[in-house]
Structures are given as C-alpha cells and as structure tokens.
N, CA and C atoms as an extended XYZ file, in Angstrom:
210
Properties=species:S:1:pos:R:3:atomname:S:1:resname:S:1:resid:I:1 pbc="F F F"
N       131.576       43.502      108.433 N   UNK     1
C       131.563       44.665      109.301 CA  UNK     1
C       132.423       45.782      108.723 C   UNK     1
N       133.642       45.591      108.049 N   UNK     2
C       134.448       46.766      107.644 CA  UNK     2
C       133.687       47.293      105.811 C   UNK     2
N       132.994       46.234      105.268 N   UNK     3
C       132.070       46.738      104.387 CA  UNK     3
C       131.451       48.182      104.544 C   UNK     3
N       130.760       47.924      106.120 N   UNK     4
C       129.860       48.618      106.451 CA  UNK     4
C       130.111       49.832      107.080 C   UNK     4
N       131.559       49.870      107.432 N   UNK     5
C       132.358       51.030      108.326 CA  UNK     5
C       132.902       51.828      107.252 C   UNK     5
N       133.443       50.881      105.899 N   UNK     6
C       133.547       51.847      104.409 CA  UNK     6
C       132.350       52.162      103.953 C   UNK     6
N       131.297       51.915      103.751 N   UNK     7
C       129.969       52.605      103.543 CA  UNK     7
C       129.720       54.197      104.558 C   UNK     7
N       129.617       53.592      105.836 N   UNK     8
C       129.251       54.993      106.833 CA  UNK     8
C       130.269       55.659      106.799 C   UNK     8
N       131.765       55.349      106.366 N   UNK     9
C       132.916       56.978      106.186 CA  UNK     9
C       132.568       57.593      105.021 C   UNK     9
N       132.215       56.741      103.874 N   UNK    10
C       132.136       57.709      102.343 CA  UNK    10
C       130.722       58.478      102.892 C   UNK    10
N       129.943       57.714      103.930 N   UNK    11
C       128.770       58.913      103.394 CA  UNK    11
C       129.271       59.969      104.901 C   UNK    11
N       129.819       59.954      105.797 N   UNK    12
C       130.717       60.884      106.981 CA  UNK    12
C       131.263       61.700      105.783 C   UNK    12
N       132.329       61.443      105.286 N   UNK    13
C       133.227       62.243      104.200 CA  UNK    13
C       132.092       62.907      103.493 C   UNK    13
N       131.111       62.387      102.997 N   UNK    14
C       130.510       63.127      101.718 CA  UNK    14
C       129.812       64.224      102.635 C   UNK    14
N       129.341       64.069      103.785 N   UNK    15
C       128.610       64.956      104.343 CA  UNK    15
C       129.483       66.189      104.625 C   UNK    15
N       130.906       65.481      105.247 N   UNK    16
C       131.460       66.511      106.205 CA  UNK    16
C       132.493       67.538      104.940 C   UNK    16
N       132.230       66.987      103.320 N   UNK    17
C       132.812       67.767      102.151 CA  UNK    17
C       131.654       68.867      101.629 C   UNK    17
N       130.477       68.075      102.461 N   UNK    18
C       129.303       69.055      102.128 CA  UNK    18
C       129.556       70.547      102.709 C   UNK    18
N       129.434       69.968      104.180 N   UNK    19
C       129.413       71.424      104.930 CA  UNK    19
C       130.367       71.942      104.676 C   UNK    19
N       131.796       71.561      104.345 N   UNK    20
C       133.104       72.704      103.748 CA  UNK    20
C       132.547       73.588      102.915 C   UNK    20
N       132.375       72.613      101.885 N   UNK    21
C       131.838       73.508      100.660 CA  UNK    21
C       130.669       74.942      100.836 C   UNK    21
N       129.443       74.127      101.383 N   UNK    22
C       128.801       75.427      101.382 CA  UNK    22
C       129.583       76.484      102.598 C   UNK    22
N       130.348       76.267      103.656 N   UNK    23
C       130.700       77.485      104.249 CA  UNK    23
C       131.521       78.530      103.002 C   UNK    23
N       131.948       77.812      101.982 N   UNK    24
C       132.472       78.708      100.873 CA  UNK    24
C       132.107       79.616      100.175 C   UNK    24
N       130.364       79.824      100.037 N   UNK    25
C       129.851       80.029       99.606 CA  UNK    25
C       129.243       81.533       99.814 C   UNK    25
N       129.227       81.964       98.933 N   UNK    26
C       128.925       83.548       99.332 CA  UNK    26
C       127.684       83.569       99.045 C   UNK    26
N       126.899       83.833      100.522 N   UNK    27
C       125.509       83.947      100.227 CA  UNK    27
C       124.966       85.118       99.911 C   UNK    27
N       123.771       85.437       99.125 N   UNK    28
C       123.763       86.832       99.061 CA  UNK    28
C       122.657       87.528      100.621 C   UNK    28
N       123.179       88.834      100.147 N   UNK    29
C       122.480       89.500      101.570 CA  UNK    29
C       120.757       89.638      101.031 C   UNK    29
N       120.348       89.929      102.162 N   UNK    30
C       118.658       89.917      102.019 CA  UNK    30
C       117.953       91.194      101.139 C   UNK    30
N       118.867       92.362      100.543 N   UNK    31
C       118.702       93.121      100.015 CA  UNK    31
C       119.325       92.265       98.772 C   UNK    31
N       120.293       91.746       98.117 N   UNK    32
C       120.339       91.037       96.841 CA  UNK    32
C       119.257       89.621       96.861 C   UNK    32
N       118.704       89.220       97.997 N   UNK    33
C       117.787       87.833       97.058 CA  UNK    33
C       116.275       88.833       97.466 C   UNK    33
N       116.176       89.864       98.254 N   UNK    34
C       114.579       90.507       97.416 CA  UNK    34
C       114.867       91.194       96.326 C   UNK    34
N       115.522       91.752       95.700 N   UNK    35
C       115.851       91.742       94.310 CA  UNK    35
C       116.185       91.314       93.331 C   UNK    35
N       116.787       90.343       93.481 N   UNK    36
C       116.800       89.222       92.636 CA  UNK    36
C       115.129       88.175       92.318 C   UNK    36
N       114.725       88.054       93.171 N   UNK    37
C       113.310       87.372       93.712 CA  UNK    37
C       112.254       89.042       92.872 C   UNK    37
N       112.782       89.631       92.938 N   UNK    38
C       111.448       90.705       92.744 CA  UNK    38
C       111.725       90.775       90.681 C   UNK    38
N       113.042       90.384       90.828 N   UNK    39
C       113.779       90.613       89.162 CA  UNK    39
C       113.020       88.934       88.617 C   UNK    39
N       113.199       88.319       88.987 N   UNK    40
C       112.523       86.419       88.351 CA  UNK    40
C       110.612       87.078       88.083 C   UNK    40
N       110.285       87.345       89.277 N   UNK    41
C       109.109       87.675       89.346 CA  UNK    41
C       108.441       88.508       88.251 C   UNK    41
N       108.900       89.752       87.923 N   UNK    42
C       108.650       90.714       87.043 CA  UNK    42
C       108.984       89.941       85.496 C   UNK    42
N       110.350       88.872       84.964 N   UNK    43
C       110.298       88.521       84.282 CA  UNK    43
C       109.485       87.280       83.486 C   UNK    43
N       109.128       86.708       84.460 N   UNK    44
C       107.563       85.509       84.814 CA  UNK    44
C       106.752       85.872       84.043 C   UNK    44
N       106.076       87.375       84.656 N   UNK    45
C       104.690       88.018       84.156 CA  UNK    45
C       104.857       88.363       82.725 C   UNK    45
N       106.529       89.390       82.641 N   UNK    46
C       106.559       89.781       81.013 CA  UNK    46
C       105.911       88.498       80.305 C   UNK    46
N       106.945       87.589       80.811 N   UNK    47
C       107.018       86.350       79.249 CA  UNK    47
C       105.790       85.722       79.558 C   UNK    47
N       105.265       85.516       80.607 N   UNK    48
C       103.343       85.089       79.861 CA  UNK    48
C       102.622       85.950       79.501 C   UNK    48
N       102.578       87.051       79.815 N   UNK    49
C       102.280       88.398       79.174 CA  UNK    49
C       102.584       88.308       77.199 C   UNK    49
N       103.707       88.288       77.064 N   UNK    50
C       104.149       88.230       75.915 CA  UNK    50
C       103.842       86.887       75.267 C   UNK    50
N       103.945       85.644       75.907 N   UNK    51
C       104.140       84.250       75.400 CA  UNK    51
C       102.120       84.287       75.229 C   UNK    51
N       101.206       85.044       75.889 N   UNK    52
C        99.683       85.069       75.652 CA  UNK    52
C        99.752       86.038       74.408 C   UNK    52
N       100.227       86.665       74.350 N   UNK    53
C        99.698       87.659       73.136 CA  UNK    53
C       100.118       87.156       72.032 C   UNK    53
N       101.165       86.088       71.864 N   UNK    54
C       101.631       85.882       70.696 CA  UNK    54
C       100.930       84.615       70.730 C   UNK    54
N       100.551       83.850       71.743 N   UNK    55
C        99.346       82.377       71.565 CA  UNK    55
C        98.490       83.327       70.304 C   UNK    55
N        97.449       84.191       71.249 N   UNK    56
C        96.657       84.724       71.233 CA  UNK    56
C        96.470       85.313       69.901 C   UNK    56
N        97.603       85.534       68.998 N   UNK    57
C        98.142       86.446       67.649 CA  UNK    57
C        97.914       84.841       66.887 C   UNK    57
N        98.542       84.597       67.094 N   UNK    58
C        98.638       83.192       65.898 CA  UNK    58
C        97.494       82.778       65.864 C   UNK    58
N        96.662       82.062       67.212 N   UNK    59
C        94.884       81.994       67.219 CA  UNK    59
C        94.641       82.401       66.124 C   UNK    59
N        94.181       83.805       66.130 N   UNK    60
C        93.589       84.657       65.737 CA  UNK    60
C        94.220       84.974       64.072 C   UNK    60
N        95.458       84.425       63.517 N   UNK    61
C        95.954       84.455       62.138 CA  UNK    61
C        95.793       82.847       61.750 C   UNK    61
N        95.364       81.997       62.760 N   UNK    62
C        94.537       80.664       61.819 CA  UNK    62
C        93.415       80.655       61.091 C   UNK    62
N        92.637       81.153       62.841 N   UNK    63
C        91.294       81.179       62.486 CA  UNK    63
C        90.534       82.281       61.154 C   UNK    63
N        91.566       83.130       60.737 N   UNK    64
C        91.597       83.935       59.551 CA  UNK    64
C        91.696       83.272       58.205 C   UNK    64
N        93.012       82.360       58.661 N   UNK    65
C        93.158       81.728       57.488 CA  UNK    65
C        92.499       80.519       56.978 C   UNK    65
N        91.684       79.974       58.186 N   UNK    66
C        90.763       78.802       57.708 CA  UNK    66
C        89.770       79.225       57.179 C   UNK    66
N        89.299       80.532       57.407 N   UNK    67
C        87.751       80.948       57.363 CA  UNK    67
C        88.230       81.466       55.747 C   UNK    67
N        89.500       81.969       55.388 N   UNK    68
C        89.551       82.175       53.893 CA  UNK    68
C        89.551       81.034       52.788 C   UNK    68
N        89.499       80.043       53.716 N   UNK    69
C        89.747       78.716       53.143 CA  UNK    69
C        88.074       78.424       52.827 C   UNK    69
N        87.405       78.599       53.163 N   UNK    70
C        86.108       78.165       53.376 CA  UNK    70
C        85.114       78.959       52.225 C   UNK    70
C-alpha cells in the first residue's frame, strides 16, 4: 500500500510542478501567435517553392545529361 501512495505523490508532485511551471510562462498575445503563425506559413510555401524549383532544376540537368550520354 505505501508502494502505491509513493507512486500517486510522484505523479501529484509531477503534475502539481507542471502547473507551476507553465503559470511561468509568458504566453504570447494573439497579435504575436497570428504573426508568428502567418511568419511559419509564408516560410513553408518559400521553401517548397524553392525546394520544387531546385527538384525540378536538377530533373531537368540529368535528363540532359543522360540524353548526352546516348
């Protein structure tokens, strides 16, 4: 039984170190996470934007170089 009463305090403690912690926490206001959220977003599109054109580049400098092969 006291096994089991040290089991349910570490996880009491772990919970009740939880909620300390996040009250610490500086959340941001709703004008910093839609900008932040609008900033991830815009950088998403660049880099598949960019990460397709450069697929898309190399493709296109194989299939060059096999066909010179041929």
């Amino acid at each position: 039984m006291a096994e089991t009463n040290k089991k349910q305090n570490k996880l009491v403690n772990y919970f009740n170190s939880s909620i300390e912690e996040l009250k610490k926490v500086k959340w941001p206001t709703r004008n910093e996470a839609i900008n932040h959220t609008i900033l991830v977003i815009l950088i998403c599109i660049f880099m598949a934007l960019f990460l397709g054109a450069l697929d898309t580049g190399l493709t296109h400098l194989v299939e060059w170089m096999i066909a010179l092969k041929k």
